[in-house]
Every structure is written in C-alpha cells, then in structure tokens.
Legacy VTK file of the C-alpha trace (Angstrom):
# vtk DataFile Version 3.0
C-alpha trace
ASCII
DATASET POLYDATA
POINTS 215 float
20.159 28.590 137.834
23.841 29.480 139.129
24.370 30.015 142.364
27.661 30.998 144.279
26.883 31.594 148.027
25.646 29.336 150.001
25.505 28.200 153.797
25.899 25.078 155.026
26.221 22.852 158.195
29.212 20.640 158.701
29.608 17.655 161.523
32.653 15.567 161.417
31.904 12.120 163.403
31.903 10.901 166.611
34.392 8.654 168.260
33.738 5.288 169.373
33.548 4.777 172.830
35.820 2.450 174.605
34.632 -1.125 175.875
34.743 -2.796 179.338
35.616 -6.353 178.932
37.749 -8.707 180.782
39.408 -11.665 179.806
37.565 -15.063 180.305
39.921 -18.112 179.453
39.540 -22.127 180.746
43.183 -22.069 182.082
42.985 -18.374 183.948
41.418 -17.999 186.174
41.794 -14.126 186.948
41.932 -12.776 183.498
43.348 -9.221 183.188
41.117 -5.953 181.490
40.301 -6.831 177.857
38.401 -3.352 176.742
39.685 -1.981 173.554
39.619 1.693 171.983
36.802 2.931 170.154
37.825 4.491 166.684
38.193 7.375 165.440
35.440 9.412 163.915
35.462 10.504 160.287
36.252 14.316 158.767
34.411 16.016 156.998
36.735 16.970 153.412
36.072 19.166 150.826
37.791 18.378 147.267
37.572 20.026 143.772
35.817 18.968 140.816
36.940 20.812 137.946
33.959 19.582 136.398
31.606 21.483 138.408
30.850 25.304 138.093
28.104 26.387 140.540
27.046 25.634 144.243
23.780 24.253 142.869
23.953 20.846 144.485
24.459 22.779 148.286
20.636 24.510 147.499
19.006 21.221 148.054
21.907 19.622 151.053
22.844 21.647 153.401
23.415 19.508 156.332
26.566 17.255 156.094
27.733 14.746 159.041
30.121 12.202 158.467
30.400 8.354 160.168
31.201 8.046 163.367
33.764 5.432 164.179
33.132 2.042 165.670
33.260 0.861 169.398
35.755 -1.128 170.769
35.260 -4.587 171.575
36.882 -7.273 173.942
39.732 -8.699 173.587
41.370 -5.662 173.281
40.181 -5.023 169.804
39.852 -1.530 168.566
37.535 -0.098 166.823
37.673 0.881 163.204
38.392 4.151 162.228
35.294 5.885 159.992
35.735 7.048 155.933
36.278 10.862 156.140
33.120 12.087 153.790
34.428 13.997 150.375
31.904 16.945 149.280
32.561 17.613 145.894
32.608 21.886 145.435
33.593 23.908 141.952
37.624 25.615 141.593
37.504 28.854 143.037
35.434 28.154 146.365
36.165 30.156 149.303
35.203 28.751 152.516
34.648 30.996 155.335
33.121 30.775 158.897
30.368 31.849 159.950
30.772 32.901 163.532
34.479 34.250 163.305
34.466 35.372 159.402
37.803 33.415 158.907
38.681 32.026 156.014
39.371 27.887 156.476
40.271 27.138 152.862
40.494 28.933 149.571
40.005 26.143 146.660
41.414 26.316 143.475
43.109 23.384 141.778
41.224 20.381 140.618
41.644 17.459 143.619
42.739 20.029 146.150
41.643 18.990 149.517
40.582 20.690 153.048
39.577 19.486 155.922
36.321 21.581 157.455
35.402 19.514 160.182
37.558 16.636 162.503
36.008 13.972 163.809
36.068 13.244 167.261
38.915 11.133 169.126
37.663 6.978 170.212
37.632 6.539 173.748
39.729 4.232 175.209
38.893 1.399 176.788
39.360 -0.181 180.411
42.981 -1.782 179.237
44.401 1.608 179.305
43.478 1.937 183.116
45.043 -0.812 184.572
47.353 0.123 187.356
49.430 -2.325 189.744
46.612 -0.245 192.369
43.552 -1.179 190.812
44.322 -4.042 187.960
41.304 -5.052 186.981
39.571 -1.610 186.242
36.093 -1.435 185.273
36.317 2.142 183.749
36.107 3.430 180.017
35.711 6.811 178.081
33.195 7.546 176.161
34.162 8.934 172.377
34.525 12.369 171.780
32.123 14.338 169.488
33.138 16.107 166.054
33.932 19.032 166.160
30.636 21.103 163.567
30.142 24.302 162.656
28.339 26.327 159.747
30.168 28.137 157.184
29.872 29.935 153.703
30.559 28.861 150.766
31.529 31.644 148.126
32.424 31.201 144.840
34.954 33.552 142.949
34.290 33.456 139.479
35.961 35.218 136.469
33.819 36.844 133.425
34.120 34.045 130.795
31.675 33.608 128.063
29.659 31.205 129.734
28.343 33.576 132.424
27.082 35.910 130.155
23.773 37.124 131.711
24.381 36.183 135.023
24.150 39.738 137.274
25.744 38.653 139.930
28.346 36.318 139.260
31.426 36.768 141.571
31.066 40.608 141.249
31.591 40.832 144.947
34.990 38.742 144.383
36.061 39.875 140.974
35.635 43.770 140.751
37.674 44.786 144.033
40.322 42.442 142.399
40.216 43.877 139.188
40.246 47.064 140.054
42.909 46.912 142.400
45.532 45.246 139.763
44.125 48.213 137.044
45.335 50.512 139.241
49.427 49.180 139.616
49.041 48.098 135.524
47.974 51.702 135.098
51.026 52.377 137.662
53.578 50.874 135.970
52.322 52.091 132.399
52.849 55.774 133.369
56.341 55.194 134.916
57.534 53.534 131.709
55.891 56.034 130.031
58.018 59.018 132.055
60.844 57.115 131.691
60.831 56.690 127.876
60.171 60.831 127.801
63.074 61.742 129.590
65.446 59.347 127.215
63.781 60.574 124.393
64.198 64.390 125.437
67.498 64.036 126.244
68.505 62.824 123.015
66.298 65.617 121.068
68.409 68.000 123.014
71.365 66.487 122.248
70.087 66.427 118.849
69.668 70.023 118.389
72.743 71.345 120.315
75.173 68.890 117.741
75.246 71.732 115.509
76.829 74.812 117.485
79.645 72.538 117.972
80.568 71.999 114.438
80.328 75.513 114.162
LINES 1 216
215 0 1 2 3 4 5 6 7 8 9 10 11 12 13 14 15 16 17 18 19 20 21 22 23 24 25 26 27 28 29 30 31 32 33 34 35 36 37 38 39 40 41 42 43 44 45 46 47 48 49 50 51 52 53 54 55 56 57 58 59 60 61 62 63 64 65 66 67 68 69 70 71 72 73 74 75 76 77 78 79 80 81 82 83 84 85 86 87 88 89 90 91 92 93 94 95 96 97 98 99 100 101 102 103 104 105 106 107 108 109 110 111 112 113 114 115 116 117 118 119 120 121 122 123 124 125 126 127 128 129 130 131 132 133 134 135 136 137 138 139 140 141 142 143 144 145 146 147 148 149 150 151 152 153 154 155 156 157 158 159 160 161 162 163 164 165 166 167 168 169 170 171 172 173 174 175 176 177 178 179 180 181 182 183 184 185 186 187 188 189 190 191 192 193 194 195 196 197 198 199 200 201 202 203 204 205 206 207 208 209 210 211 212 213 214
C-alpha cells in the first residue's frame, strides 16, 4: 500500500533536573554546595533514507518522544546529555506544521538531516546558586520539558514507472509544479520561435529585393 501523508506526534526530551548535594569530607568540616546540572534532553531528527519510498512505517507509529537526559548528581557531576532519536523518512518529504501550516523542513538528499523537535535544557543544580549571601544554598531547577508538537508529513513524488497505478501519488505536489514550468517552457518556445521569424523574414526580403538592384 503507498502512502504519502501522514500525521504524526513529535516530543523531544526532557532535561534533567539539577541535584542538591553538599560536600561531606573527613578534613572539612563545612563543605561547600556539591549539586551538579542535569543534562540535556535529546531531539527529535529526521534523516533520509534513499532506500525508502513511502510513509508506510508512520501508519503503524505515530507517536515519537525521544530520551530525556540524566539528573545531576553530587559532587558536582553533571548529567549526561540524551541520544537525539533519528526517524528514518523517504527523499522528497515535506514536513509541515500542523497548527501554523509552516513548513520546518523540505527533505531531499539521502542523509539530510532536520531537527523537528529540541529537547529541553538540564536544570542546574544548587552549585550555581552559591552567593557570598547565602553560600551554602539548598535550591535547584528542575529540567525543562521538550518542546512537541504534531505535524504532516507529505511526500512529493515524481511519475516514475514504479507508481504506475497509484491515483494519488504526489498529484497534489507534482501537477501545480508541472504545470507551472509548462507554462515558461511553452514561454520561452514561442519567443524563440518569434525571434527566428523575424530573422528569417528579413532575409526573404532581402532576398527578393537583391534583384532590382542589379537591374
């Protein structure tokens, strides 16, 4: 079955949240904030396949979230930072949204990459808010969500032989296209065409009036 519009939902990760720690060692006895950063959370990528030629796979997965990134921890260790999530989609995918209509990313070379959804920023933990005021500061932030949204997925596809049959393949895509460069081929044609008259004329007349002046 082919299939070239689909919807889908897209959630990039989560941040980690920051950590509240302090620092407990034998020989100090008031040990400074120790909270690290959460990490970051991972995006959500799409990439082409060349191999692939229909939206098939998004009819059965439509709901993609990627990892969120890890918490910090004490000692002022930070988090790790989440794999961004690769979807896989055919060349010739448009990617639109679906509240606003705009177009994100229009894919057409094989291992071309766009990012649909960021993940969200780690929060930082209670190191960052020491002050000379307050040093020992028993405050974090919490990570920030990824940013999600739905979109469209439409696929532009040209008349080769192996869609043969299909009805609706691309025509929404191809046909304004098509008939839009017709039109400046059929443009250009007719100015050449003009062109080549009045050269040819002119030398037909030239032609013909050769004579009288031998005479």
């Amino acid at each position: 079955m082919f299939v070239d519009h689909v919807k889908v939902y897209v959630r990039g990760g989560d941040g980690g949240d920051g950590m509240v720690a302090f620092r407990r060692e034998k020989y100090v006895p008031n040990g400074g904030p120790a909270g690290g950063d959460g990490g970051k959370g991972g995006n959500i990528v799409f990439i082409v396949e060349e191999g692939l030629r229909t939206l098939m796979d998004f009819r059965y997965k439509r709901i993609f979230k990627a990892e969120r990134g890890t918490h910090g921890m004490s000692k002022n260790q930070h988090g790790a930072k989440a794999e961004d999530t690769f979807i896989k989609v055919p060349p010739g995918t448009v990617v639109k949204d679906v509240d606003t209509g705009e177009t994100i990313a229009d894919l057409v070379e094989h291992g071309q990459t766009a990012v649909i959804a960021k993940g969200g920023r780690g929060g930082r933990g209670n190191s960052r808010f020491a002050t000379p005021a307050n040093p020992a500061p028993e405050l974090s932030e919490k990570g920030e969500p990824g940013y999600e949204r739905n979109v469209i997925l439409e696929l532009k596809v040209l008349a080769d032989a192996g869609l043969v049959g299909f009805r609706v393949s691309g025509n929404r895509l191809f046909c304004p296209s098509f008939l839009q460069r017709s039109r400046k081929l059929l443009n250009t044609i007719l100015q050449q065409l003009f062109q080549t008259w009045a050269w040819l004329k002119q030398k037909i007349n030239a032609a013909l009036l050769w004579p009288i002046f031998l005479d």
